[in-house]
C-alpha positions in Angstrom: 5.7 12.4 -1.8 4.3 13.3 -5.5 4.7 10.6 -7.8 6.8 11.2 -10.4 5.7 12.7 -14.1 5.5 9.1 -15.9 3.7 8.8 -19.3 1.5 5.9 -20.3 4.2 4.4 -22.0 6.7 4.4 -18.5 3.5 3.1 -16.8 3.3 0.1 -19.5 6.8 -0.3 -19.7 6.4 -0.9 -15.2 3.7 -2.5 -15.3 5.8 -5.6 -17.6 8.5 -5.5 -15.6 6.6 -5.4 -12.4 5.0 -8.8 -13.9 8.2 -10.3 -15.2 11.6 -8.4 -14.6 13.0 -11.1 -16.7 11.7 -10.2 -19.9 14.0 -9.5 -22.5 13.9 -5.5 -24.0 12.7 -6.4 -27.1 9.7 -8.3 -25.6 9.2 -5.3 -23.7 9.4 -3.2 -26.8 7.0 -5.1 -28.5 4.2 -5.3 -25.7 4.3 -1.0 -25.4 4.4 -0.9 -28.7 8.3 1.0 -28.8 11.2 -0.4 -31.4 14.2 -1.8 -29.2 16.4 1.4 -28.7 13.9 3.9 -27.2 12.5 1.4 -24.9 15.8 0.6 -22.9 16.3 4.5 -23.2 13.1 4.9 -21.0 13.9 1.5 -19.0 17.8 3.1 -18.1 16.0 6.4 -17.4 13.3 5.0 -14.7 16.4 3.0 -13.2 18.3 6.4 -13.2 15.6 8.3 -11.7 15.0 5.7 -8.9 11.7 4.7 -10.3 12.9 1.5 -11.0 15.1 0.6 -8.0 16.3 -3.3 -8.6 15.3 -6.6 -9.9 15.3 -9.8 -8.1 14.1 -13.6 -8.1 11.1 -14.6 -6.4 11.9 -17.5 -4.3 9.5 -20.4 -2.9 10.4 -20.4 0.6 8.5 -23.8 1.1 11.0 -25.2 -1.6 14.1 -23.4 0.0 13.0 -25.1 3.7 11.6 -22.1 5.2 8.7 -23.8 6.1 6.9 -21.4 8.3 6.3 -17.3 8.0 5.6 -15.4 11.5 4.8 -11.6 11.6 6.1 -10.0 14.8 4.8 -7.2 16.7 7.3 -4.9 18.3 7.3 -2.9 21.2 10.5 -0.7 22.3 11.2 0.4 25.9 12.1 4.4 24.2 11.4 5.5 20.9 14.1 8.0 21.1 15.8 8.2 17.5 19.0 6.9 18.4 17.2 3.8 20.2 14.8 3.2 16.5 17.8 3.1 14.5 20.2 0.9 17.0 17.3 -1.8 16.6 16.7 -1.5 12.5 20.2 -1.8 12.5 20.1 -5.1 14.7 17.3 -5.9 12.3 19.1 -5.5 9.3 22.0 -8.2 10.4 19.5 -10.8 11.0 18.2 -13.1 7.9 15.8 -14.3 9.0 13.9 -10.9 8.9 12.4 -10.5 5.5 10.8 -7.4 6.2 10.9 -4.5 9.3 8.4 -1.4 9.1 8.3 1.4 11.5 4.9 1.9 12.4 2.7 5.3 14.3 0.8 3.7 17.2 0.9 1.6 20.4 3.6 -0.9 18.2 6.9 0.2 16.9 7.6 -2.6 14.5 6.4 -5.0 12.1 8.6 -7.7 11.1 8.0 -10.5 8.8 10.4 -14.0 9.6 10.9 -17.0 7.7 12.3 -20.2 9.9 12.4 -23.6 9.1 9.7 -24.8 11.7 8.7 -23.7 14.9 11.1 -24.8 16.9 13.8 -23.2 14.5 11.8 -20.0 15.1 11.4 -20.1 19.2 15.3 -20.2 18.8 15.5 -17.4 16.6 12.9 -15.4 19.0 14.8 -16.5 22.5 18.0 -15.5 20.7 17.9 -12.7 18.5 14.7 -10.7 18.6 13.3 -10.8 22.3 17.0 -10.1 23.6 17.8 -7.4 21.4 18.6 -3.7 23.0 15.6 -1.6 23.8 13.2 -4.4 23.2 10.0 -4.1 25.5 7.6 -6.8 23.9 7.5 -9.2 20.8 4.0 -10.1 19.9 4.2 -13.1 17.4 1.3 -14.5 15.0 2.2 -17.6 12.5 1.1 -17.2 9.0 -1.3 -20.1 8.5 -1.9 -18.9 4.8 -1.1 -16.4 2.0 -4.1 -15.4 -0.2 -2.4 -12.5 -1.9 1.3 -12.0 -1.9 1.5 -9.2 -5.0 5.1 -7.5 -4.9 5.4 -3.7 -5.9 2.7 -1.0 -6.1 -0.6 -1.0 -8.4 -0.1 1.1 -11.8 -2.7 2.5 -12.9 -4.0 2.4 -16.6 -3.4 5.7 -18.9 -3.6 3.6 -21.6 
């Protein structure tokens, strides 16, 4: 898919809010180098476009008592279409699952799962993943530590 036709100053104005969604428009103004008005003009027409498609909080999951991360490797009995979407749909009713991506090879899924400890996560496995329709394998491996954890997509410098 092409990118969209963004100018430096949409790529500045991403780039800051990629950084810190929280900033207020006129800080964001002021860093591109835009007065007030014309900057949430370009902000609202990113959003409007899809560019921009939400805002959120990042969360410490240590903090929140998710104490352990797990990514899980998924294998389904049939990859017929019907039998993909039935298990992102179970997917997208469990919590737990911070993240499920279709992938081209020998596995189907990747998921990524927060749990309290381990033994909250074998529950969560025996319960909700490995019993789940159409589910041939599960393939777990702990998170022992995060190096890099950038959200979003590089943007390049036109600057």
């Amino acid at each position: 898919m092409a990118a969209p036709l963004l100018d430096s100053i949409d790529l500045q104005i991403l780039a800051a809010l990629q950084r810190d969604g929280r900033m207020t428009n006129v800080d964001l103004a002021a860093e591109v180098g835009l007065t007030a008005p014309p900057c949430l003009r370009r902000v609202r027409a990113l959003e409007q476009r899809g560019v921009i498609r939400g805002y959120h909080a990042a969360l410490d999951p240590i903090v929140l008592g998710y104490g352990i991360s797990v990514f899980a490797l998924v294998s389904l009995r049939s990859q017929a279409e019907s039998d993909l979407r039935a298990f992102e749909e179970h997917v997208a009713t469990l919590p737990n699952v911070r993240e499920c991506h279709m992938l081209n090879g020998e596995i189907d899924f990747i998921l990524k799962i927060v749990a309290e400890d381990l033994q909250a996560f074998q529950s969560f496995l025996t319960s909700s993943l490995t019993t789940a329709p159409n589910v041939a394998s599960v393939k777990t491996s702990l998170t022992i530590r995060t190096s890099k954890d950038d959200p979003g997509v590089p943007i390049p410098d036109r600057g």
